[in-house]
C-alpha positions as CSV (number, residue, x, y, z in Angstrom):
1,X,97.6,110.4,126.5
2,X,94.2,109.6,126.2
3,X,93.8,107.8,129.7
4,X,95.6,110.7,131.1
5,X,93.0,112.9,129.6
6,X,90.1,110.9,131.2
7,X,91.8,111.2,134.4
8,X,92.0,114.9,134.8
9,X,88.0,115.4,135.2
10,X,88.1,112.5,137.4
11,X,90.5,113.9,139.8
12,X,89.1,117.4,139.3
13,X,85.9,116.1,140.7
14,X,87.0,114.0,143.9
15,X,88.3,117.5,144.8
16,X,85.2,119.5,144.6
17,X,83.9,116.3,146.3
18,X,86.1,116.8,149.3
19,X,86.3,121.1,149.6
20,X,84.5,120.7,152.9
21,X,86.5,117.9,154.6
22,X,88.6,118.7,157.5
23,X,90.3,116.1,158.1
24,X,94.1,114.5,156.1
25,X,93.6,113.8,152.4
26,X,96.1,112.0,150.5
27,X,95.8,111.9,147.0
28,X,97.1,108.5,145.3
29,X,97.8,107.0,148.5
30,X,99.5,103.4,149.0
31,X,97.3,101.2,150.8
32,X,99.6,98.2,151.7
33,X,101.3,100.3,154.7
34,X,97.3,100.8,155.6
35,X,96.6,97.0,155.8
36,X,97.5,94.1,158.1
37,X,98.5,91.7,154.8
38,X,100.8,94.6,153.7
39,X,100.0,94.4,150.0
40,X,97.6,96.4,147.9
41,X,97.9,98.7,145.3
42,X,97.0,103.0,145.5
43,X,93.8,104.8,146.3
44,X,92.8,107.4,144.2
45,X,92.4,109.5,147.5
46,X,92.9,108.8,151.1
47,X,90.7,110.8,153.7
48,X,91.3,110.2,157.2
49,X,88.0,112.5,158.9
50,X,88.6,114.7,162.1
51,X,85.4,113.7,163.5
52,X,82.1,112.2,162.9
53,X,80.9,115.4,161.6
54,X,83.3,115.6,158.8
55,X,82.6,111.7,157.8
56,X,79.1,113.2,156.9
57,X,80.7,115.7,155.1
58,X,83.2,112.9,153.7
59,X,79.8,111.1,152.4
60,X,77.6,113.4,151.2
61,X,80.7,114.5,149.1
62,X,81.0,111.6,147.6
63,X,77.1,110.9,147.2
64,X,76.0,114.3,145.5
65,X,79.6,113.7,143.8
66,X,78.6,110.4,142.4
67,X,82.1,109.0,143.6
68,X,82.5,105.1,145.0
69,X,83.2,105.5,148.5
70,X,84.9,102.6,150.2
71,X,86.1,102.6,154.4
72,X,89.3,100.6,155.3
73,X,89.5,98.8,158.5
74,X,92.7,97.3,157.4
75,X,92.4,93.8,158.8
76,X,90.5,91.0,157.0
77,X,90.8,92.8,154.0
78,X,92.8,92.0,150.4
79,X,93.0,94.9,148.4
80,X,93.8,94.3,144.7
81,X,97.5,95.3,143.1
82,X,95.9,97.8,141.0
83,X,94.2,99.9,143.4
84,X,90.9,101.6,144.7
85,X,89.5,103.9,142.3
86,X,87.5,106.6,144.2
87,X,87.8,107.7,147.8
88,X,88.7,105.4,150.6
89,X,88.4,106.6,154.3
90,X,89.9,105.8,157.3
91,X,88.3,106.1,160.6
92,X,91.7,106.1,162.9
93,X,90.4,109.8,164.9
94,X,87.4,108.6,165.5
95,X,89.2,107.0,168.8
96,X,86.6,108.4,171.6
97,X,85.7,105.8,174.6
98,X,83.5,106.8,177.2
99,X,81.5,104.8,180.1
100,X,77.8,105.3,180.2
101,X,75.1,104.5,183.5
102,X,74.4,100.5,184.3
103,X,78.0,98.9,182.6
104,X,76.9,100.4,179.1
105,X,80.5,101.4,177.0
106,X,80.4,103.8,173.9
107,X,83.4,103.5,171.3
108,X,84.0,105.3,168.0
109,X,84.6,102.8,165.4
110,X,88.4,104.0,165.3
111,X,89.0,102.2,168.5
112,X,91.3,99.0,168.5
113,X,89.6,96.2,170.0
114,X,92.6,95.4,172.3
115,X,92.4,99.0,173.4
116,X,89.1,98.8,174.4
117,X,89.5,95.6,176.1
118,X,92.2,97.9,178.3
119,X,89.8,100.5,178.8
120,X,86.9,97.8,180.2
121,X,89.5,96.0,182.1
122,X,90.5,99.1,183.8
123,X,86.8,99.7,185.0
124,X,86.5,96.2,186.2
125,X,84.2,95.3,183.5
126,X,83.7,92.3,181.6
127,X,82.6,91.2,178.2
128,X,85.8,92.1,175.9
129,X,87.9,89.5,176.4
130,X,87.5,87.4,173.4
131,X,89.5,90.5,171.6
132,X,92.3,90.4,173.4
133,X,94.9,90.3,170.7
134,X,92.6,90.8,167.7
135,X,94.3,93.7,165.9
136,X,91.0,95.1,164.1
137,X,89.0,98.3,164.9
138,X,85.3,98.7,166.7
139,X,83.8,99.5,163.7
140,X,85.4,96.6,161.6
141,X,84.2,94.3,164.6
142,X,81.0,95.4,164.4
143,X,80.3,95.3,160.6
144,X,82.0,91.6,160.6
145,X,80.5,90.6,164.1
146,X,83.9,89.4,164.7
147,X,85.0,87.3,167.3
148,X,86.9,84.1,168.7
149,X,86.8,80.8,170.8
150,X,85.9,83.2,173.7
151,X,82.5,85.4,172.1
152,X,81.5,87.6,169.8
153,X,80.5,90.9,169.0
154,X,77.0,90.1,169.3
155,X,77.2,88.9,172.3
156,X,77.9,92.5,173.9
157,X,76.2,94.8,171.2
158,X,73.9,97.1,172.3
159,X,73.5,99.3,169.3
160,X,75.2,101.1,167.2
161,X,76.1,104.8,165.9
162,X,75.7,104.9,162.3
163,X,75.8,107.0,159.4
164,X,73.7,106.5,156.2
165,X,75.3,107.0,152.4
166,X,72.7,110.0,152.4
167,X,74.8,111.7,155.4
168,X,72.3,110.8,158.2
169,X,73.4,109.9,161.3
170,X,71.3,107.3,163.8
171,X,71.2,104.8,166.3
172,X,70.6,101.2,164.7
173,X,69.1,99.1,168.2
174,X,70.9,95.7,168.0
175,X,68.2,94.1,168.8
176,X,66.7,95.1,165.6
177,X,70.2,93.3,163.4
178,X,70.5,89.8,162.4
179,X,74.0,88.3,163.3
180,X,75.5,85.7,160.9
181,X,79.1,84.0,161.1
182,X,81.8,87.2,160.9
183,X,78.8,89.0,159.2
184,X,76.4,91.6,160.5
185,X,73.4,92.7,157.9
186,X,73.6,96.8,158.8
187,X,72.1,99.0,155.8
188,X,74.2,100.0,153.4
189,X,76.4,102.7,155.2
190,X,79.2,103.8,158.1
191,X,79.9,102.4,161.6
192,X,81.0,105.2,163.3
193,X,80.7,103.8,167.0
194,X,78.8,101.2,169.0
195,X,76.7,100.9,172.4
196,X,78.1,97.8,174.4
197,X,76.8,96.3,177.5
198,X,79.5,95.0,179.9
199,X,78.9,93.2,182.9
200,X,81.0,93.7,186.5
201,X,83.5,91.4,187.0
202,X,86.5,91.1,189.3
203,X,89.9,92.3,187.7
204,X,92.1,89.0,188.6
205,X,89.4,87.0,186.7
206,X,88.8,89.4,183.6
207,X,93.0,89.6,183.5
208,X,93.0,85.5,184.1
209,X,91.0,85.2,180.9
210,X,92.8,87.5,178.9
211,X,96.1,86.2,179.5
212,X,95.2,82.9,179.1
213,X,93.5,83.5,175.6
214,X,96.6,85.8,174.7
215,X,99.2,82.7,175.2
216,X,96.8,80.5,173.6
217,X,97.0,83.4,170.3
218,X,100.4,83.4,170.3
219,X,101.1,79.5,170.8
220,X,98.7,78.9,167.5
221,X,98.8,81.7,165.2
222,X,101.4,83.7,163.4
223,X,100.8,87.0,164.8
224,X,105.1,87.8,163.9
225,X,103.9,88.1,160.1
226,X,101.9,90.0,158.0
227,X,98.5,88.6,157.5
228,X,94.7,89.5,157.3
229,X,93.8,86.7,160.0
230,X,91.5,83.6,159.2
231,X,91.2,83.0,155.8
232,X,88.4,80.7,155.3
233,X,85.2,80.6,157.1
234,X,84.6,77.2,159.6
235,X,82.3,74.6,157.8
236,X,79.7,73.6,159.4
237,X,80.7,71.0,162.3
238,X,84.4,71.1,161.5
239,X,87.4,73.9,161.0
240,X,89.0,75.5,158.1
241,X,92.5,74.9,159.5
242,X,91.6,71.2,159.9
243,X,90.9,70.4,156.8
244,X,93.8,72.8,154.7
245,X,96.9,70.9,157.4
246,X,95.1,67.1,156.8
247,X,95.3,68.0,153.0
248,X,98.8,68.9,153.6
249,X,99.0,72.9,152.7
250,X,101.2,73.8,155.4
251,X,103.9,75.5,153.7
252,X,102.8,75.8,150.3
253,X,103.7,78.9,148.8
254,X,102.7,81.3,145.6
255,X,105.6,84.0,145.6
256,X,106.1,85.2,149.1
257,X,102.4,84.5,149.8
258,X,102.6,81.1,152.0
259,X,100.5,79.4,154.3
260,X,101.0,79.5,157.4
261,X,103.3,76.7,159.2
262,X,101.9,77.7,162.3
263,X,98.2,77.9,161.2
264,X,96.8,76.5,158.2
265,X,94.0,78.7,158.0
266,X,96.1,81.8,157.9
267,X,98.2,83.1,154.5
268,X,101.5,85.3,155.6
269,X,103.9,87.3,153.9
270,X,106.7,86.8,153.8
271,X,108.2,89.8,152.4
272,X,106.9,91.0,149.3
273,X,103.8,89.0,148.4
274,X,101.2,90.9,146.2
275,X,97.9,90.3,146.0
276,X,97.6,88.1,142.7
277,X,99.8,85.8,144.7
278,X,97.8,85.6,148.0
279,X,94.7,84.9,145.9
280,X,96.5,82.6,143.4
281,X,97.2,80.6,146.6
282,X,93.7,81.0,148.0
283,X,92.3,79.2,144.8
284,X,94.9,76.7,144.9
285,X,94.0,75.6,148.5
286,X,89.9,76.0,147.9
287,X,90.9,73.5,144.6
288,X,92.9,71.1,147.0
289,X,90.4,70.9,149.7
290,X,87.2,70.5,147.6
291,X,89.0,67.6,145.8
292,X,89.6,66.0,148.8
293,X,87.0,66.2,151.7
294,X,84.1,67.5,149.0
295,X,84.3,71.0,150.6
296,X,84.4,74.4,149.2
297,X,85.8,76.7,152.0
298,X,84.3,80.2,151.6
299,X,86.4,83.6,152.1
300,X,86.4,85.1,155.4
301,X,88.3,88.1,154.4
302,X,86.6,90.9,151.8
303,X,88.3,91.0,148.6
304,X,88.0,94.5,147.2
305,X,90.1,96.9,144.2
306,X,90.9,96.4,140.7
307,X,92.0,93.3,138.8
């Protein structure tokens, strides 16, 4: 009864927080149908923005509000069985593409990577092809510089639209970012699109590439189950997946969290795996490898939510 009375006030002021928001809100919203891994416990409220205009809205809510904010990519991303207290945002209408003069491509951060691999291939342009596949968004790409074998984000970057956690929107020049492994160091706030330079290419060699890096995907990693991609982080000089199979991980299972038979460096589920499985399992093969090879793997995905 008590907790319950806490909670009203709570609630009471994540909706004055929101009065000005446009877009869906969904109060108490599961957030394991809203992730790649399929597990993770409820949001206080869901807001999925109409526009950029009502992300701003969306933030300076939740600033003047004093409310944690949070945005969801859904890949690379473990949230907690208990939940996300506060608001967490979704960025899936933010989905506009558009070429600009000299190769230059603008995407809202909404985008899917493979769709905007489409939309460059379809202009003859080349530069996306490392994302062929790679289920996350622009702006998930950009905050994590993601990439594979074939590039990176950085590679293409030219800058990036960006809102502030005061509600101010700008253009961050890349130029003016450090790039680290699957990290980009941005200012505290929102991705809501990126500037990146392309290059002209012929189509047979852009679609060559592509399909070539698509088989290679689908030889080597288990894209039929659910699963927040790479787990660990390469060491230096040697690879994450390397080190779990030679320690002989492949397989081992907490729950319906297992990892991966196909790729050692990846954890699936196999049906209905929660999070205190997936990260019992995560200790348990961070244990086994540092007892064995001396080397403590580091998280690749963001861990975020209650205990």
């Amino acid at each position: 009864m008590v907790a319950s009375q806490r909670r009203v006030p709570f609630l009471s002021v994540l909706r004055r927080a929101l009065l000005q928001v446009e877009g869906e809100i969904r109060w108490h919203e599961p957030l394991a149908p809203h992730t790649s891994l399929q597990i993770g416990g409820p949001a206080d409220v869901f807001v999925i923005p109409s526009d950029v205009e009502d992300v701003i809205r969306v933030v300076q809510g939740a600033r003047m509000s004093r409310i944690p904010l949070m945005v969801l990519g859904g890949t690379n991303v473990v949230i907690r069985d208990k939940g996300i207290r506060g608001i967490v945002m979704q960025l899936k209408q933010l989905t506009e593409i558009r070429e600009e003069p000299n190769q230059l491509v603008y995407s809202q951060a909404g985008v899917r990577l493979p769709r905007l691999m489409q939309f460059a291939l379809g202009r003859k342009l080349s530069g996306m092809e490392w994302a062929a596949g790679v289920p996350g968004t622009v702006g998930g790409g950009v905050a994590m510089n993601a990439g594979t074998r074939l590039g990176e984000m950085q590679d293409i970057l030219q800058a990036i639209d960006f809102v502030t956690l005061h509600g101010i929107r700008k253009r961050i020049e890349a130029s003016t970012v450090s790039f680290l492994y699957r990290k980009t160091m941005l200012p505290k706030g929102i991705v809501v699109g990126a500037w990146m330079q392309l290059t002209s290419a012929a189509k047979d060699t852009i679609q060559s590439a592509t399909k070539q890096y698509l088989q290679y995907r689908k030889s080597t990693q288990p894209l039929t189950l659910p699963n927040a991609g790479s787990v660990f982080k390469n060491p230096s000089g040697d690879s994450a997946g390397r080190l779990i199979e030679v320690t002989g991980l492949k397989g081992l299972r907490v729950g319906d969290a297992e990892v991966s038979t196909k790729h050692a460096n990846f954890i699936v589920n196999r049906g209905a795996a929660t999070a205190d499985q997936v990260l019992r399992l995560v200790r348990k093969v961070q244990d086994s490898v540092a007892i064995k090879f001396g080397v403590a793997l580091q998280l690749e995905w963001k861990v975020v939510g209650e205990r």
